[in-house]
N, C-alpha and C positions, 0 to 999 in steps of 0.2 A: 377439563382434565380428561386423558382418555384411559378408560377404564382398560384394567388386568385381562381382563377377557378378550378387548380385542388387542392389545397387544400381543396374548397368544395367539388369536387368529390370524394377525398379522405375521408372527414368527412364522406358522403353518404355511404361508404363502396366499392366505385370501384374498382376491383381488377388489371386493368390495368393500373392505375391513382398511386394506391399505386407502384404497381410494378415500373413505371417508374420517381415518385418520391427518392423510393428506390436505382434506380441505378445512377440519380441523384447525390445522397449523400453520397452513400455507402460508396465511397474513402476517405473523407476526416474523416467521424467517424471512420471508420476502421482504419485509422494510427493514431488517435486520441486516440485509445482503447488500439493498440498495443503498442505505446509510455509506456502507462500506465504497460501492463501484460508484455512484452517482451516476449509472446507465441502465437504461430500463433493459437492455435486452439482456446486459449481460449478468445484469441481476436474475433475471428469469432463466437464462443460461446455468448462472451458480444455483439458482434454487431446486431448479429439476435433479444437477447432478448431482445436490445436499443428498435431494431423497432417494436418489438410486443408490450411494453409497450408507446412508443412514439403511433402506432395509435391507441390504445386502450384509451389514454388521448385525443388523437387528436375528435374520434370520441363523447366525453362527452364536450370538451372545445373548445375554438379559439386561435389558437396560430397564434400570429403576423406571417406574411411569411416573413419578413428580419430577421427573428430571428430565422429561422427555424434551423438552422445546429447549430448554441447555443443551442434551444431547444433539441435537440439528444446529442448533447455531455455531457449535463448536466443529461439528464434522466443515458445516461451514467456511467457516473460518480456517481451516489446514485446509481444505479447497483457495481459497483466497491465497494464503500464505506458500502455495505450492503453485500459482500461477503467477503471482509476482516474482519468485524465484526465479521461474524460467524467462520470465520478461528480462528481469534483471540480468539474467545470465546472457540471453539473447543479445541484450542492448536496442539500439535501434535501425530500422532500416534502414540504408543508404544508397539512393542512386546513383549510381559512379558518372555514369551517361550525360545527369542532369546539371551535375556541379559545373561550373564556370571557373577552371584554375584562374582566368585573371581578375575574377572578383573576388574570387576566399584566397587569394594567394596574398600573406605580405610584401608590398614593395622592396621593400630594402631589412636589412638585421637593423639599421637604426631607427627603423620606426615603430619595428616588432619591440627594440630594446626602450623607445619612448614609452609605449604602450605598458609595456609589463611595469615600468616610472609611475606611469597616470595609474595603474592599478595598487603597488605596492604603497605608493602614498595616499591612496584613497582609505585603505584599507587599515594604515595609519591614523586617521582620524576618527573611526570607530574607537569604543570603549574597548578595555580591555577585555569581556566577556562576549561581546561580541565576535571582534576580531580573533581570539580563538575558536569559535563557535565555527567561523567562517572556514578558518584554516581546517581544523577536523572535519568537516564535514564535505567540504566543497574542494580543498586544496589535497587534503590526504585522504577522501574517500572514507572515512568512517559511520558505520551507520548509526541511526538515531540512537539505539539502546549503547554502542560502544560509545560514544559522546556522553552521553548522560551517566553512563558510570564514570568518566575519565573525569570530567567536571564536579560529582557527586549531584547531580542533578534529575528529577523526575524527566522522564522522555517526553510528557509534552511543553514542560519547562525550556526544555534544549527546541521543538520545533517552534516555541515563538519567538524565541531570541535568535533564531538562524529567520524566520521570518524578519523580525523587526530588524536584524542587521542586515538584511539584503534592502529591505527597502529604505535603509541610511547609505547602504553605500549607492546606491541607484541614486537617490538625492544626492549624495556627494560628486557623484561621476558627471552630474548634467552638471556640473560648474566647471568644468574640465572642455565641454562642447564649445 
């Protein structure tokens, strides 16, 4: 637990007070982050900027000291949630260069119009919780937490059912090959 003292010396700007608050805590934020990325750099990436923006708040405000390692994971975590945002927003990147119109391109609208056939009746043969799951999530872009109110359903409730209806309709589609 880190004592009242140096969190004021901490707020003061001590560099050796931070430091060994730092090591401190480091362990438990750091698996705390990686749980999250499952990548070591970028976990160490999230962990450094934790603590840059944790003592930069620390030195403006008072954060309780039992609640310090809550306090980090949570700064955390709105680091997490504000780089997914921008991923999100970003999307992905795309070489224009590298694409091959005659291999992504469809042949004809009748085969576009078989495909979208093999898709809607595959999608048919899911459950009905499923196949909504699929349609909110994958078909009209809603995200986990908006599914899971729409359905009345806990948010990891809705990511294993969108899980286990992807991997029925994947089973369903190879019968279609």
């Amino acid at each position: 637990m880190i004592e009242e003292e140096k969190l004021k010396k901490a707020h003061d700007g001590d560099l050796k007070t931070i430091e060994e608050i730092c090591t401190l805590t480091w362990e438990p934020v750091y698996r705390f982050i990686y749980y999250k990325v499952q990548n070591r750099e970028e976990a160490e990436d999230i962990t450094q900027e934790t603590y840059v923006k944790a003592f930069s708040y620390l030195q403006k405000h008072d954060v309780k000291i039992e609640k310090y390692i809550g306090f980090l994971k949570t700064t955390a975590l709105n680091i997490l949630r504000d780089r997914w945002r921008k991923k999100k927003r970003r999307g992905s990147n795309v070489n224009f260069e590298e694409i091959n119109p005659i291999e992504t391109a469809v042949d004809d609208a009748a085969q576009a119009s078989a495909e979208r056939t093999v898709i809607r009746e595959a999608l048919n043969k899911l459950n009905e919780e499923q196949r909504t799951v699929i349609e909110l999530r994958i078909l009209k872009g809603y995200s986990v937490n908006e599914t899971a109110k729409i359905l009345n359903k806990k948010e990891g409730s809705v990511r294993v059912l969108q899980y286990r209806a992807l991997q029925n309709l994947a089973e369903i589609l190879k019968t279609y090959d």
